[in-house]
N, C-alpha and C positions, 0 to 999 in steps of 0.2 A: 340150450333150453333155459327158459329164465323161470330162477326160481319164485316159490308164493310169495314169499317173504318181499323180493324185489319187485313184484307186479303188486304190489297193495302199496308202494310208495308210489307208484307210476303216476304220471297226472294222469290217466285215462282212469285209473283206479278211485282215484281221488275225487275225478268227475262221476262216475257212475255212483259213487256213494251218493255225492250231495243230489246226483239225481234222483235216486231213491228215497232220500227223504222227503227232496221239493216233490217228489210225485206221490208220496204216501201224505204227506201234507195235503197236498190239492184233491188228492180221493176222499181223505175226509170230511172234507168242505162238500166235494162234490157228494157223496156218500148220504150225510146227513139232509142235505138240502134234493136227494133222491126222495127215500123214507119221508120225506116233510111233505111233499109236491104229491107221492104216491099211495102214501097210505094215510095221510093227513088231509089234504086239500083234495084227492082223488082222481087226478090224473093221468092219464092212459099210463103204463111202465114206460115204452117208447117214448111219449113224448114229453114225461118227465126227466128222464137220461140225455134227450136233447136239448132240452130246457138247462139244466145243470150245466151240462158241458158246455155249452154257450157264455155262462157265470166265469166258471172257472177258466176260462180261456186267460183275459189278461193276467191274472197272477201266477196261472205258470209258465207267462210267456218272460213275463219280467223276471220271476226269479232265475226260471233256470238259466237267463243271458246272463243277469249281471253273478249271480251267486254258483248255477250247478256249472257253466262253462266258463264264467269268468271272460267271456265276450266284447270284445268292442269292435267290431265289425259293422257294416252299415246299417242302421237298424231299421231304414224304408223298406231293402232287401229281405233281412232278416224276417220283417214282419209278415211278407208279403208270402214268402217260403214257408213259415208258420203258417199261416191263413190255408194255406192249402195243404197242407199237413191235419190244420184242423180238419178241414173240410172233407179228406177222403177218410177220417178217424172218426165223423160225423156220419159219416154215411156205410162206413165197412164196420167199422166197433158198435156204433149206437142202434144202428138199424139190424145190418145182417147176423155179427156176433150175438148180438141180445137177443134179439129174436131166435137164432139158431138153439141157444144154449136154454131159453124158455119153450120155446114151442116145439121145437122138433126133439131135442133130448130131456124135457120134462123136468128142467130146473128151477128150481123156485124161482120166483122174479127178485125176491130179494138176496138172493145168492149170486145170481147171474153176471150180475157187475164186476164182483171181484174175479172169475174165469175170461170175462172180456178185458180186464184192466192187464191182467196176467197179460194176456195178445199184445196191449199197445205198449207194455210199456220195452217189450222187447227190440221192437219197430221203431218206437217212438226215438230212443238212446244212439240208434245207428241212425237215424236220422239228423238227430238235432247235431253229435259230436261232427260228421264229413259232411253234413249237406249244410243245416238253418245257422249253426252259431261258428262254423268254420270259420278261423280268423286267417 
């Protein structure tokens, strides 16, 4: 069995950090410019959350290749595997998650994001480490 100590040097370890930041980074962006779109400018929640995450797309696609993975893999490929990564995250996070966590369990809308971000970014990490930035 390997110990903590040992698995917090691992590069898996080491990637899941910097993903955590580049993705606490990118929720902020995205976060802010929610609240801005939703409760500033007036915008449906739904369609401010996919508004956003639209924004946010290329800078966390670029960071987490060259920074949380450290990637040089083909990056047509890699882009193309993102794009549909975005796009079922676009449609099962922005739409189904939000709306679930607002309308059916009664969560505020401005709460609701960070219980749906909780969802992707579980997904998201097993995703990008064996499927998008695999080298």
């Amino acid at each position: 069995m390997i110990s903590l100590k040992t698995w917090l040097k691992s590069k898996t370890a080491q990637q899941l950090m910097r993903y955590l930041v580049t993705g606490f980074t990118a929720f902020g962006i995205e976060y802010a410019l929610y609240v801005l779109l939703y409760k500033v400018v007036g915008f449906d929640y739904i369609l401010a959350s996919v508004v956003v995450y639209a924004l946010v797309f290329g800078f966390s696609f670029l960071v987490n290749r060259k920074w949380s993975f450290e990637s040089t893999g083909d990056i047509k490929r890699q882009t193309i595997l993102y794009l549909m990564l975005f796009l079922f995250n676009l449609v099962v996070s922005n739409v189904f998650l939000l709306q679930f966590f607002t309308e059916t369990l009664g969560i505020n809308a401005l709460i609701s994001p960070f219980l749906k971000m909780a969802c992707v970014v579980c997904w998201n990490f097993l995703a990008y480490k064996y499927i998008i930035y695999k080298n």
